[in-house]
Short mmCIF file of the C-alpha atoms (twelve columns), coordinates in Angstrom:
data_MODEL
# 
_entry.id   MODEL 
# 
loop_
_atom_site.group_PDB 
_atom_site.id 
_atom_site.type_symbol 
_atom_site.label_atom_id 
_atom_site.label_alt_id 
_atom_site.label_comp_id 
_atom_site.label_asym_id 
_atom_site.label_seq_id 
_atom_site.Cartn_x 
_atom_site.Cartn_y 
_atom_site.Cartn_z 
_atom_site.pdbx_PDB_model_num 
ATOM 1  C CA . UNK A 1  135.205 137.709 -8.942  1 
ATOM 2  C CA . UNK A 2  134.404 134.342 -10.008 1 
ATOM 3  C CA . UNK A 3  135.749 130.856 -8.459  1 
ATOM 4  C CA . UNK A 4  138.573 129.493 -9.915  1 
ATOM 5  C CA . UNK A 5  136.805 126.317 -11.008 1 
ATOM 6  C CA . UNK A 6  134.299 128.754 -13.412 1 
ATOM 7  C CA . UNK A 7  137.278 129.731 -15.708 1 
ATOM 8  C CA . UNK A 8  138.068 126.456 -16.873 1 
ATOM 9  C CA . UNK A 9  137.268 125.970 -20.255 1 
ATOM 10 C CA . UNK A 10 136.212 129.303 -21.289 1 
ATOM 11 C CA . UNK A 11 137.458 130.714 -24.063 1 
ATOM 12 C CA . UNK A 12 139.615 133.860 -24.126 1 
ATOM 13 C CA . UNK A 13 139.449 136.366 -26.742 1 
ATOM 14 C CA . UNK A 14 141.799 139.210 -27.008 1 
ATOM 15 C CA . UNK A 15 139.494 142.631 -27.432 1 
ATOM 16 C CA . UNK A 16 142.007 144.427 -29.205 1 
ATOM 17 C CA . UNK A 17 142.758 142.423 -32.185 1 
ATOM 18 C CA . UNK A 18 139.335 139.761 -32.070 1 
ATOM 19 C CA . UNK A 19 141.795 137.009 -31.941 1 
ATOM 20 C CA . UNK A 20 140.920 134.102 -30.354 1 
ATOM 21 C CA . UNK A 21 143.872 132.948 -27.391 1 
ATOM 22 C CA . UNK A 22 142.114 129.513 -26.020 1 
ATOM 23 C CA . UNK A 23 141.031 128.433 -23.333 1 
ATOM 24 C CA . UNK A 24 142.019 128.978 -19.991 1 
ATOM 25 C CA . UNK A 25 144.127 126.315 -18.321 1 
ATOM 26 C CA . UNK A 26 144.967 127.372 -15.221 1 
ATOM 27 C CA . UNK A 27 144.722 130.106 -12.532 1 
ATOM 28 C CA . UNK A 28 147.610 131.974 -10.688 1 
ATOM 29 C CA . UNK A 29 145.880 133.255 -7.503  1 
ATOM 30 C CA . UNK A 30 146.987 134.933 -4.152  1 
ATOM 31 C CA . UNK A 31 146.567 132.726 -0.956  1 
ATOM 32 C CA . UNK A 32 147.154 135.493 1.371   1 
ATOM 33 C CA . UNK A 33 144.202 137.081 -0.143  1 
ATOM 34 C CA . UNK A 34 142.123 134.151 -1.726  1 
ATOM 35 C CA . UNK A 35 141.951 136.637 -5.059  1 
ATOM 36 C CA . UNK A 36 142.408 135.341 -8.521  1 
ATOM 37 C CA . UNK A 37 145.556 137.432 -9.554  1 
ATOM 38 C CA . UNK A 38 145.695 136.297 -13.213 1 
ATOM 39 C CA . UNK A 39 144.222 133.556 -16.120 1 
ATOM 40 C CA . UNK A 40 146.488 131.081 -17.664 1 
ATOM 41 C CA . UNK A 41 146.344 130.097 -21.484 1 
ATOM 42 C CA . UNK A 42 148.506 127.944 -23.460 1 
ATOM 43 C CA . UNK A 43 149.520 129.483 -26.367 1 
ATOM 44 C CA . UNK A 44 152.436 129.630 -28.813 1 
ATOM 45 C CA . UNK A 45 152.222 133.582 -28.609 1 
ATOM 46 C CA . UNK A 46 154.936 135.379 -26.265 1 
ATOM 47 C CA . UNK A 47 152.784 137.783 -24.450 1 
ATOM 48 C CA . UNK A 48 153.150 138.128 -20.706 1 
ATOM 49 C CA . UNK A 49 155.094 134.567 -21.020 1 
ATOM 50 C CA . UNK A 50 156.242 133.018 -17.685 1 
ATOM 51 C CA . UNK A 51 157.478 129.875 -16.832 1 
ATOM 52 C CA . UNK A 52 156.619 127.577 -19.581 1 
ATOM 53 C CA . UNK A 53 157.114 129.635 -23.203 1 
ATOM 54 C CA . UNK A 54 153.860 128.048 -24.608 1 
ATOM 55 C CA . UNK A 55 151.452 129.946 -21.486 1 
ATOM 56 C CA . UNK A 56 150.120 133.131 -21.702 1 
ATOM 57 C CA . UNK A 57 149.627 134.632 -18.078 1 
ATOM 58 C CA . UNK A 58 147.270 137.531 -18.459 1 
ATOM 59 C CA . UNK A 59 146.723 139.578 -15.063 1 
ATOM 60 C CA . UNK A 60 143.574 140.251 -13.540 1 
ATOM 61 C CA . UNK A 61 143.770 143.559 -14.399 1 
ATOM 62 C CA . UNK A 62 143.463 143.301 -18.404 1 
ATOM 63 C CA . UNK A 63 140.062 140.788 -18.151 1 
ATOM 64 C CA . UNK A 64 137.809 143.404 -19.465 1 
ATOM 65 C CA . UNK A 65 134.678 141.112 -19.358 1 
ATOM 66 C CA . UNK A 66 133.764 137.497 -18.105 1 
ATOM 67 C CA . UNK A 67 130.787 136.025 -19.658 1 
ATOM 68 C CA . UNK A 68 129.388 132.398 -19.791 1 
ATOM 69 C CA . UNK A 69 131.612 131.087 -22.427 1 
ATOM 70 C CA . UNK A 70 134.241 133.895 -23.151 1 
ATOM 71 C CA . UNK A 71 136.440 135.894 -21.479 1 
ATOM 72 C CA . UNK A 72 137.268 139.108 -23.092 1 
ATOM 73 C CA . UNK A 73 140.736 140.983 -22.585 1 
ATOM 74 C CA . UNK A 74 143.022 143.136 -23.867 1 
ATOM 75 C CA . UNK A 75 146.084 142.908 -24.154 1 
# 
């Protein structure tokens, strides 16, 4: 698992269609645990929406593959 700080600006692109989602904004993380617990990416789309309507939170669970630029998932 990667630092927070290292997901910033990479882009995120979903594995199941090849569309791309952006680039993540913001983490959602654990304190308890100090373990990243899902990406954030502002998007118009509705999946896994919380909070504000335009973010997509995608859970640590569906990153399939973090590289130097991209971020695959699937969702």
């Amino acid at each position: 698992m990667g630092r927070a700080l290292t997901f910033k600006q990479k882009e995120v692109v979903n594995l199941s269609d090849g569309k791309r989602l952006g680039y993540v904004q913001d983490v959602e993380a654990n304190f308890e645990t100090g373990e990243i617990t899902a990406i954030i990416v502002p998007s118009t789309t509705k999946f896994f929406s919380v909070g504000n309507k335009n973010d997509i939170v995608i859970p640590w669970n569906k990153i399939k593959r973090i590289g130097e630029d991209i971020i695959l998932v699937e969702i």
